[in-house]
C-alpha positions in Angstrom: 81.7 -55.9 200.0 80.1 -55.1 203.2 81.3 -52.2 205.0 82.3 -52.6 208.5 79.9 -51.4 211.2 80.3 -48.2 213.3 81.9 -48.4 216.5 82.3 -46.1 219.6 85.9 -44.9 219.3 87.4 -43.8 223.2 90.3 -41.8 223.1 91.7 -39.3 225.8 90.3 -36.7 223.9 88.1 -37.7 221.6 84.4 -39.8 221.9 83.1 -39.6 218.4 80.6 -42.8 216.8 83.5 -43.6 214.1 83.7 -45.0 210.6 86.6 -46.3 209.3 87.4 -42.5 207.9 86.7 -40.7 211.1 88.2 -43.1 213.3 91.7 -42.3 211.1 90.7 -38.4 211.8 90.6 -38.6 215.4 93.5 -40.8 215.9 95.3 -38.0 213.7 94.0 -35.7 216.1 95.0 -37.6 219.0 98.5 -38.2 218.2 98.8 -34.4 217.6 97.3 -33.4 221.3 99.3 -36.6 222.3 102.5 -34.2 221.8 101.7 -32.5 225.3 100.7 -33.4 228.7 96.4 -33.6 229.3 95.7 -30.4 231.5 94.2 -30.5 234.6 90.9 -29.1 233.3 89.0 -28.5 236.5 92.2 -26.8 237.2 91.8 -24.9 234.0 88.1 -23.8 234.3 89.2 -22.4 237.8 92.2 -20.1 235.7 90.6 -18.8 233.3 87.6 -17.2 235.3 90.2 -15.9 237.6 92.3 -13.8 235.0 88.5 -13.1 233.1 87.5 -11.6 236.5 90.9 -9.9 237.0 90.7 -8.2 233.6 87.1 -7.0 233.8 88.5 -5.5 236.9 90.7 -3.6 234.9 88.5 -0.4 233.1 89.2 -0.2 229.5 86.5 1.3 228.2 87.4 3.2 225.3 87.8 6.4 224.9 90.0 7.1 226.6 90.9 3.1 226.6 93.8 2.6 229.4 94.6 -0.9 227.8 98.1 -0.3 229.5 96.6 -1.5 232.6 95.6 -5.2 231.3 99.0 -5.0 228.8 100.9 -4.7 232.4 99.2 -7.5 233.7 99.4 -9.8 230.8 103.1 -9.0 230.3 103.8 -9.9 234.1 101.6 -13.3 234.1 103.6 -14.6 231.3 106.9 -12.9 232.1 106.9 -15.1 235.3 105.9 -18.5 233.2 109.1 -17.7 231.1 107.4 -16.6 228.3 109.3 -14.1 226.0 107.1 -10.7 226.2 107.1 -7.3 223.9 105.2 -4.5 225.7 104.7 -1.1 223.7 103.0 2.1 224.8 102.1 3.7 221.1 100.4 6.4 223.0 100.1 7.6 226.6 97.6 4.8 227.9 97.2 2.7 225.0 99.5 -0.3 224.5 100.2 -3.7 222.8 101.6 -6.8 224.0 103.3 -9.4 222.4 104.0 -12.8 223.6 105.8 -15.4 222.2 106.5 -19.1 222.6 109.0 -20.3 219.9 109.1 -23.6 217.6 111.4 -25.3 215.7 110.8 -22.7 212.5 109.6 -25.4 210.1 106.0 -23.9 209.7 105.3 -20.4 209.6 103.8 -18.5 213.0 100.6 -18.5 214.0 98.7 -15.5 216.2 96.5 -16.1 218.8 94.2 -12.0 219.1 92.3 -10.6 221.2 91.7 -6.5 222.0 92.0 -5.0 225.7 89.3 -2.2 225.2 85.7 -2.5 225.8 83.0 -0.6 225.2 80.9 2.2 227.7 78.5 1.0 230.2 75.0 2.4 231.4 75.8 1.5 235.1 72.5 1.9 236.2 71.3 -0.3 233.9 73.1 -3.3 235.3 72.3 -5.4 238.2 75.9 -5.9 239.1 79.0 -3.7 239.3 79.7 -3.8 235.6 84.0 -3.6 236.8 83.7 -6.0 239.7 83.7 -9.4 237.4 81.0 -10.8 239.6 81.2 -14.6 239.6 77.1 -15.8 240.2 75.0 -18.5 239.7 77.2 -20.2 237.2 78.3 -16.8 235.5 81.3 -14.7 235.6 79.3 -10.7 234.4 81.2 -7.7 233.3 82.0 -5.5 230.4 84.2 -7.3 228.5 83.4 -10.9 229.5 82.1 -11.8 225.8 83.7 -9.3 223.8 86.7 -9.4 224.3 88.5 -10.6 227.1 86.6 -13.4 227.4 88.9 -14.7 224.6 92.3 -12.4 226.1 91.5 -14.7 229.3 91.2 -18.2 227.2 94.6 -16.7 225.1 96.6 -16.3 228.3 95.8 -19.9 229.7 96.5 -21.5 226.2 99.7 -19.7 226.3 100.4 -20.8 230.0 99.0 -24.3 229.1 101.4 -24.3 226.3 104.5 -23.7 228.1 103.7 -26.1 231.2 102.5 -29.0 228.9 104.5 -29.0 226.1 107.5 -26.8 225.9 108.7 -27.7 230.1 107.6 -31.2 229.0 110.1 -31.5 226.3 107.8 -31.3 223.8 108.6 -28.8 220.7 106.1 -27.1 218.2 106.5 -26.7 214.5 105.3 -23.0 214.6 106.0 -20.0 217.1 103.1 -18.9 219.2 102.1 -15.6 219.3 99.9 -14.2 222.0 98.4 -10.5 220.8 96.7 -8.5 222.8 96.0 -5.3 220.8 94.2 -1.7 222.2 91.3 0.7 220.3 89.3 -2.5 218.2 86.3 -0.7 219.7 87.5 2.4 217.7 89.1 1.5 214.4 92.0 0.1 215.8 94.4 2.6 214.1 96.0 2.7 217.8 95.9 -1.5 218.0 96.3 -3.7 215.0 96.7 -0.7 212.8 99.8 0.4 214.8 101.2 -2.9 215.1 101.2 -3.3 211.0 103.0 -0.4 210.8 105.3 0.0 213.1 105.9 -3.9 214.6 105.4 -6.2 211.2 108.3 -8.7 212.1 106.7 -9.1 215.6 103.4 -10.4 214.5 104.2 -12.0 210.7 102.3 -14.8 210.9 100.6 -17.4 208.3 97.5 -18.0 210.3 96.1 -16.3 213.0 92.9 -16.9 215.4 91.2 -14.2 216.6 87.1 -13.1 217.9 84.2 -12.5 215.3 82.5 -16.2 215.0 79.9 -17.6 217.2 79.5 -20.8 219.2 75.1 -21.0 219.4 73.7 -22.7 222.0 70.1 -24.3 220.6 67.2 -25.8 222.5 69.9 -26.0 225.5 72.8 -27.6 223.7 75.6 -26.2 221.7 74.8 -26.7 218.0 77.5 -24.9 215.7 80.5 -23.4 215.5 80.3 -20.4 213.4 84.1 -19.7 212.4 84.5 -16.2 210.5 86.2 -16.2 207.7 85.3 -13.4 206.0 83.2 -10.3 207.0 81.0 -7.3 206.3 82.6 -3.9 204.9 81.0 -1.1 207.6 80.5 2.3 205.9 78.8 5.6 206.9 76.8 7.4 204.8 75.7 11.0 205.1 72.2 12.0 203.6 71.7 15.5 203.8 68.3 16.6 202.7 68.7 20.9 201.9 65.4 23.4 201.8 65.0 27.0 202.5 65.4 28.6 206.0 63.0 31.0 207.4 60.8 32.1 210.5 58.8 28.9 211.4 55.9 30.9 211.9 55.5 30.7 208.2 55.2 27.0 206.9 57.3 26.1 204.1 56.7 23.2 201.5 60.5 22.4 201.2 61.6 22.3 204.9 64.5 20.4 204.7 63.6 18.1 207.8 60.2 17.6 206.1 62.5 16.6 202.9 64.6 14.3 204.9 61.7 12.4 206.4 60.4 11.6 203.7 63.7 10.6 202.0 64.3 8.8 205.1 60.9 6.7 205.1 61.6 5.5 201.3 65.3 4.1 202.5 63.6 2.8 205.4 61.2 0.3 203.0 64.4 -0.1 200.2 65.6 -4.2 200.5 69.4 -4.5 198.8 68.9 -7.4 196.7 70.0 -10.8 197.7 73.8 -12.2 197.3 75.0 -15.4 197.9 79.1 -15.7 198.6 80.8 -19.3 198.8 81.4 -18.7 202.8 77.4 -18.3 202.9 76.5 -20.9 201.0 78.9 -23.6 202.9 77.3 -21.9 205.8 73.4 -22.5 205.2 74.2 -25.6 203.3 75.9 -27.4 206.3 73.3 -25.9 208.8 70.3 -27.3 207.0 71.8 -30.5 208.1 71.1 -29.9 212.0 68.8 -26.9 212.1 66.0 -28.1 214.4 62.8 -26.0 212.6 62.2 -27.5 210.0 60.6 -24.9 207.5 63.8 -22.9 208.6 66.1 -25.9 207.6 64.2 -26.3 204.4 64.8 -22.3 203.5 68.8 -22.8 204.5 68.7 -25.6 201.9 67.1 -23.2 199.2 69.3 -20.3 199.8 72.4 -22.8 199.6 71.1 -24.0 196.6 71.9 -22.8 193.1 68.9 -22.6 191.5 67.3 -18.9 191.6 63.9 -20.2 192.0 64.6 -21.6 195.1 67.0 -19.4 196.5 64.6 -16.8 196.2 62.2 -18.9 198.0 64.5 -19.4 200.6 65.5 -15.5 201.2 61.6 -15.0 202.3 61.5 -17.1 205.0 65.2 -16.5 206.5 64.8 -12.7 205.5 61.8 -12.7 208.7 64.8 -13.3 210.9 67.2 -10.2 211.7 70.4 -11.8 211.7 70.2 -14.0 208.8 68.5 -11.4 206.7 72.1 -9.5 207.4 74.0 -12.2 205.9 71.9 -12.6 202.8 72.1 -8.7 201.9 73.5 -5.3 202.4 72.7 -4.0 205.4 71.3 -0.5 205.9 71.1 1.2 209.6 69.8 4.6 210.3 72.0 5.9 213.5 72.2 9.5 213.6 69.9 12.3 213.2 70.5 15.9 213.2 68.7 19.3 212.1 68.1 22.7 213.0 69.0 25.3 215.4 66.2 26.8 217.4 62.3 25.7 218.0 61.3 28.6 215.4 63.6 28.6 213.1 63.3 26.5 209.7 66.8 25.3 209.0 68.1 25.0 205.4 69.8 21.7 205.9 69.1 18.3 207.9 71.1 15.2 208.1 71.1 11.6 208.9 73.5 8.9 209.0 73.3 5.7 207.6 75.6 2.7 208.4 75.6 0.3 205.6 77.3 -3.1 206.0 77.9 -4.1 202.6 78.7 -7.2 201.4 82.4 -8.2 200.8 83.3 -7.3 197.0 80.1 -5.1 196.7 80.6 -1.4 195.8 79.6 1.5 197.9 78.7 3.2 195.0 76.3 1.0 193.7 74.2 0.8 197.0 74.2 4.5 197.3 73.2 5.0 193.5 70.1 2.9 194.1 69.5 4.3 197.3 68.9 7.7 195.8 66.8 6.5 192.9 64.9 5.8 196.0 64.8 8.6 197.4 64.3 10.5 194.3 65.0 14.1 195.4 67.5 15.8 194.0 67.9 18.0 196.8 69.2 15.4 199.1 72.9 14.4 198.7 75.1 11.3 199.6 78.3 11.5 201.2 80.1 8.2 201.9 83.0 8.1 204.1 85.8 5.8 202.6 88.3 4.7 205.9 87.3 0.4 204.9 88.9 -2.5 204.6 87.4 -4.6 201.9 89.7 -7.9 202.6 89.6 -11.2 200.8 88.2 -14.0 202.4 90.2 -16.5 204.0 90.1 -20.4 202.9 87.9 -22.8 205.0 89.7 -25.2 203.5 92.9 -23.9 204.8 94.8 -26.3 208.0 94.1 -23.6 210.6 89.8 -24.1 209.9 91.0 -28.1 209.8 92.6 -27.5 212.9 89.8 -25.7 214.5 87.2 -27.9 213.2 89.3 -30.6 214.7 90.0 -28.9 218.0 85.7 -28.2 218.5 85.1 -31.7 218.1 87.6 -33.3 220.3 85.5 -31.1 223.1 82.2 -31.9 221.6 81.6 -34.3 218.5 78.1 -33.3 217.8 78.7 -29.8 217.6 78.8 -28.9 213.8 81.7 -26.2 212.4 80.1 -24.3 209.4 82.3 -20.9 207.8 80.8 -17.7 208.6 80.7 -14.4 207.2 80.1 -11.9 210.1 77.7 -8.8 209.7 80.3 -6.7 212.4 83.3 -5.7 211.7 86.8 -7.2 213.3 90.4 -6.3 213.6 90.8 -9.7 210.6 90.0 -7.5 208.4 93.4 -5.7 208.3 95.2 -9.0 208.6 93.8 -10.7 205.9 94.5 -7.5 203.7 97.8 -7.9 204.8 98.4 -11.4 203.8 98.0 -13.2 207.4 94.7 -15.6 206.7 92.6 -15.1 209.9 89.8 -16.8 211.7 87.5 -15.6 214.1 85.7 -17.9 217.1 83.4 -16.8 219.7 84.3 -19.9 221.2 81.9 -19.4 224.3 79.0 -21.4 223.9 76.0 -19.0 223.7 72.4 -18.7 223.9 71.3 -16.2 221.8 70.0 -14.3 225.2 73.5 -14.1 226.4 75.1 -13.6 222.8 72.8 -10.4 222.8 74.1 -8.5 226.2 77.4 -7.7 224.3 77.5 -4.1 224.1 74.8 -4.5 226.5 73.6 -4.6 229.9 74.6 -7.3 231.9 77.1 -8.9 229.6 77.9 -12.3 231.2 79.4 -16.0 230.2 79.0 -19.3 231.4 81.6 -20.8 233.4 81.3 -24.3 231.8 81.3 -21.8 228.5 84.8 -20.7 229.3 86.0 -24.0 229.9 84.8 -25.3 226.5 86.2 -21.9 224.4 89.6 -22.7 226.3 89.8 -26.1 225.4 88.7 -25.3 221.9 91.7 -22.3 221.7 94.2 -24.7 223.3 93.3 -27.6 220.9 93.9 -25.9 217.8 97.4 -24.5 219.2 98.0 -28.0 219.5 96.5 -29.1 215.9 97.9 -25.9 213.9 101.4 -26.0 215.8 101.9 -29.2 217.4 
C-alpha cells in the first residue's frame, strides 16, 4: 500500500511538514491551546521585557540577596490580575512568593520556578549600568537577564496570560498553576526552595514542575535544540591539604608543604575520571547526531550514544576536545581556591586547595577521591570532602510534562529538536526531585553560545525576539500540561 504523501499542515499554532502521525500530534496540540484565547504576541514580547527590565532594576545580588523587593512586586502585579498570592519573609530581606491559579483538581499541580537572587557584578567591567535593564540594539542587558529572571519575567506573563486567556475566558484547567519565585538559589537555597520544603509543603505539592537549568543553542544563526534538564550533576568541595615542616625560609626545606601541594596539585591537574554514559546522555547525543552540523562531531555523538565500547571510546576523544561536552561525559574536577602560609619568610606547615568536583549522578564521592589520591601519591596530603549534596533521581523524559514541552517548543518552532539533558551546574530541581515533585529545567531563551556565556558574567544580556520565543514556549506547555 502506498503511503500517502507529506503535506504542509497550517494551524493557528502550528506549521510543521506532516505525516499522517504528526499531523494527529499537532492537531492534539492544537485542540489543547485551542482551550484559550491566542495572545496578542507583539503585545506579549513588549510585557515581558518590561517586567525583565523592572526586575533587573531591582538589586538582588546575593549576599545579602533583598529578593523581598522583586517578591513585592510580583505579589502586587498578580494581586491586581486576581491571582491568589502567598508572600513570606523567612528572614529579614529574603522572601518567597507563591501564586496560584486553580483547576478543576482532576490532575495533580504543576510549578512554574524561578529564583529572585543574582549573582555579584564587576561594574567596571560592563559597558552598561549592570541595574538599569538597558534595552539596546535588540537586547534587554542586566544581571539577571539569563539567569534567572529572564525566566521570573516569562513566569509572570504565563501566569497573566493564563488568567486573561483562559480562566476570564471561561476556560478551566485540569491542574492548579503555581507560580514560584524562590530567594538564595545562588547560595544553596537553604533560604529559597529549602525553606519552602520545610516549612510551606502543601503550598508547592506539585506532580511536575518547570523550572531553569536546560539550554535553548542557537547554531550557525538558528535555534537548533532544546536542551531540557532532567537530571544533573552532584557539586562537591574537596579540601586537599598538603602538610610539611615550618621553619625560617632562609633555610630551604625538601618537604615544604606548598612545594608538596604543587606538585600534588599538577598530578590532579593531568588525572581524566573515566568516561560514564547515563540514559539522559545517551538520548541526548543520540538525538543530536541527527542535526549536528559538523560532521566528525555528529559522527562522535553517534559513537558515544552507541553501546559498543569500542566506539564509544572513539567517540569520547573527539567530544572530550570540547569543554562542555567533556563535562557531560565525566566527573568534573575544578581547582578554585588556594591558600598557604603566613608571612614572605616563613615556611608554613600546611597548604590547601580546593577542588570542586561535579560528579556524575549515582557516582560516589568516595571513589573519585580514592583515585584522586592514588594520584597524588603522598601520604602527607589529605582529603576532606564536604557532604551538604543532593544526589536526586532523574526525572522521566518520557513523562507528559517533557511531552508537553516538547510539544509546546515545536508549536513555536518545528525544526528546533528537544533532546533530555543532564546539566554539569547545579539547580534548585535537585531538591524537588528528591522530594518526589519530577522537575524539568529550560533555558528557554534562544542562545548563542557568546550570549549563553556572559551569565555570571559581564554584560549578561538576551534577545528580545529570545524572550518572546521562551514565553511562548513556558505559556504553551501550561497549556499542554494543564489545559
Amino acid at each position: 500500500m502506498r503511503r500517502p504523501r507529506p503535506r504542509i499542515l497550517l494551524t493557528g499554532i502550528v506549521i510543521v511538514l506532516a505525516t499522517p502521525f504528526a499531523m494527529a500530534r499537532a492537531q492534539h496540540a492544537n485542540a489543547r491551546a485551542g482551550l484559550a484565547r491566542q495572545p496578542d504576541w507583539s503585545a506579549v514580547r513588549d510585557e515581558t521585557v518590561r517586567h525583565l527590565r523592572r526586575l533587573i532594576q531591582l538589586n538582588t545580588v546575593n549576599p545579602p540577596g533583598n529578593e523581598i523587593t522583586v517578591a513585592r512586586y510580583l505579589d502586587s502585579t498578580l494581586r491586581a490580575a486576581g491571582i491568589e498570592t502567598h508572600l513570606f519573609e523567612p528572614s529579614p530581606g529574603r522572601a518567597a512568593l507563591v501564586a496560584r491559579l486553580k483547576g478543576n483538581g482532576s490532575k495533580q499541580p504543576v510549578l512554574l520556578m524561578a529564583h529572585m537572587d543574582v549573582v555579584g557584578v564587576e561594574a567596571d567591567q560592563w559597558t552598561v549600568d549592570p541595574f538599569a535593564g538597558v534595552e539596546k540594539d535588540g537586547y534587554v542587558y542586566g544581571r539577571g537577564a539569563i539567569d534567572d529572571k529572564g525566566m521570573l519575567a516569562a513566569n509572570l506573563v504565563t501566569m497573566l496570560l493564563l488568567k486573561r486567556n483562559v480562566i476570564d475566558a471561561g476556560g478551566a484547567l485540569q491542574r492548579d498553576v503555581v507560580l514560584v519565585a524562590n530567594s538564595d538559589e545562588e547560595a544553596g537555597g537553604e533560604w529559597g526552595m529549602g525553606w519552602l520544603i520545610a516549612n510551606k509543603p502543601d503550598l508547592i505539592r506539585a506532580e511536575f514542575a518547570l523550572n531553569e537549568g536546560g539550554r535553548t543553542r542557537v547554531v550557525n544563526g538558528r535555534p537548533l535544540y532544546v536542551a531540557v534538564q532532567n537530571t544533573e550533576k552532584v557539586a562537591h568541595n574537596v579540601r586537599v591539604i598538603a602538610t610539611g615542616a615550618g621553619g625560617h625560609a632562609s633555610v630551604p626545606l625538601p618537604g615544604n608543604a606548598i612545594s608538596r601541594l604543587a606538585r600534588a596539585m599538577a598530578r590532579i591537574g593531568e588525572h581524566e575520571e573515566p568516561v560514564r554514559i547515563n540514559p539522559t546522555t545517551r538520548v541526548f547525543f543520540s538525538e543530536l547526531s541527527k542535526v549536528w552540523p559538523n560532521a566528525a562531531e555528529r559522527r562522535a555523538m553517534g559513537d558515544v550514544a552507541s553501546r559498543d565500547g569500542r566506539r564509544v571510546a572513539r567517540g569520547a576523544r573527539v567530544l572530550s576536545a570540547i569543554p562542555i561536552y567533556n563535562a557531560v561525559l565525566r566527573n568534573g574536577i575544578s581547582p578554585t581556591l588556594i591558600d598557604g602560609g603566613i608571612r614572605t619568610n616563613v615556611i608554613p606547615t600546611e597548604a590547601t586547595a580546593n577542588l570542586n568536583i561535579r560528579t556524575l549522578p549515582g557516582e560516589s564521592i568516595d571513589s573519585v577521591v580514592a583515585r584522586l589520591r592514588r594520584v597524588v601519591g603522598d601520604k602527607q596530603v589529605t582529603f576532606e570532602v564536604s557532604r551538604d549534596t543532593i544526589d536526586a533521581p532523574a526525572s522521566s523524559f518520557r513523562s507528559p510534562m517533557f511531552s508537553a514541552i516538547a510539544d509546546a517548543v515545536r508549536s513555536v518552532d518545528s525544526s528546533v529538536a528537544v533532546v533530555p539533558y543532564m546539566s554539569t551546574g547545579a539547580t534548585d530541581s535537585a531538591r524537588l526531585r528528591a522530594w518526589g515533585v519530577q522537575t524539568y529545567g529550560v533555558l528557554p531563551f534562544p542562545l548563542a553560545q557568546e550570549d549563553e556565556e556572559r551569565m555570571h558574567g559581564n554584560d549578561e544580556r538576551v534577545p528580545v525576539e529570545s524572550l518572546l520565543f521562551g514565553t511562548k514556549v513556558i505559556y504553551l506547555t501550561a497549556i499542554n500540561v494543564a489545559g
